[in-house]
Wavefront OBJ file of the C-alpha trace (Angstrom):
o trace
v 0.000 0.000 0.000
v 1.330 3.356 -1.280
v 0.229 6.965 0.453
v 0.198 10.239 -1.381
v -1.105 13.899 -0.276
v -3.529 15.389 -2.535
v -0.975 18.222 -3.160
v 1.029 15.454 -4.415
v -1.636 14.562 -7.289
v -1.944 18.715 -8.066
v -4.516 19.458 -5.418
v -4.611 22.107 -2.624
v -4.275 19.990 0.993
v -2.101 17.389 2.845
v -4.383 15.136 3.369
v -3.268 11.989 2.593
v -4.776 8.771 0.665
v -3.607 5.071 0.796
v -4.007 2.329 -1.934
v -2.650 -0.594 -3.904
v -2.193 0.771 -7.276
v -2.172 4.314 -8.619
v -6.145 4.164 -10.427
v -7.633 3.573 -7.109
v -5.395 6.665 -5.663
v -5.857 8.543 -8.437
v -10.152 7.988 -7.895
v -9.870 8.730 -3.901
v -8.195 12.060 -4.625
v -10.707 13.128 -7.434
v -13.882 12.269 -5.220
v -11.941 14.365 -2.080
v -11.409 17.705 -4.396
v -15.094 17.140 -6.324
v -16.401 17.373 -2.733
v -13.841 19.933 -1.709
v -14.677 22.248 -4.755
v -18.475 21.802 -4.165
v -18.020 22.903 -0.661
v -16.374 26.031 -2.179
v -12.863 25.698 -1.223
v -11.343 28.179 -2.544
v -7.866 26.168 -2.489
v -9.086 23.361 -4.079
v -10.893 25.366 -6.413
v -7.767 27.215 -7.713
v -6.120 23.830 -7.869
v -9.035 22.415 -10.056
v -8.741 25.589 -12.632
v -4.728 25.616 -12.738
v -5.206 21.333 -13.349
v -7.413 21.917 -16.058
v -5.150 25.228 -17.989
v -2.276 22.420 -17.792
v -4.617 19.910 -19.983
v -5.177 21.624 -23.203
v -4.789 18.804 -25.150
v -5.176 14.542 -24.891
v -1.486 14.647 -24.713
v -1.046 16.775 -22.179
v -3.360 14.861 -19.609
v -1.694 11.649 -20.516
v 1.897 13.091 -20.127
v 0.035 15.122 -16.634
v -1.281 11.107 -15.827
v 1.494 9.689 -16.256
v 4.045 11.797 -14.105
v 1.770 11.210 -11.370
v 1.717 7.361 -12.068
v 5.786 7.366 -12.267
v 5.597 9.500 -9.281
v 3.023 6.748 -7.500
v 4.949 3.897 -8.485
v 8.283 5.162 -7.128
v 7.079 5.329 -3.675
v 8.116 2.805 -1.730
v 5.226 -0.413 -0.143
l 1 2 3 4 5 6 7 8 9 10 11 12 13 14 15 16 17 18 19 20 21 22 23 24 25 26 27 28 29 30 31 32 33 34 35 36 37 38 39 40 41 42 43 44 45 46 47 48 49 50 51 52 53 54 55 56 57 58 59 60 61 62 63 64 65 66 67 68 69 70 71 72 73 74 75 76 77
């Protein structure tokens, strides 16, 4: 089991997630800032928008997914 901060995966907080492989991380930490932006944070909400300007293009949210995933991976069990 791996644990990442939701800063780590381009949000706003330290709170932290723990799972087995990087999709079920990756969905934790999307349901946690959906909730946090509906609740108005604006933290999480600036996090959201600069996420999104960074994906213009297919490309650039694969290369975006994929950092994270080499990032995830690297940490250690």
């Amino acid at each position: 089991m791996k644990t990442m901060t939701c800063k780590q995966l381009g949000g706003a907080c330290d709170q932290t997630f723990n799972a087995n492989t990087f999709d079920e991380i990756a969905k934790m930490v999307s349901m946690h800032a959906r909730e946090k932006v509906q609740q108005g944070d604006a933290a999480h909400i600036e996090a959201m928008n600069d996420m999104r300007s960074k994906m213009t293009s297919r490309e650039a949210a694969n290369a975006w997914m994929n950092e994270k995933r080499n990032a995830f991976n690297s940490l250690p069990d």
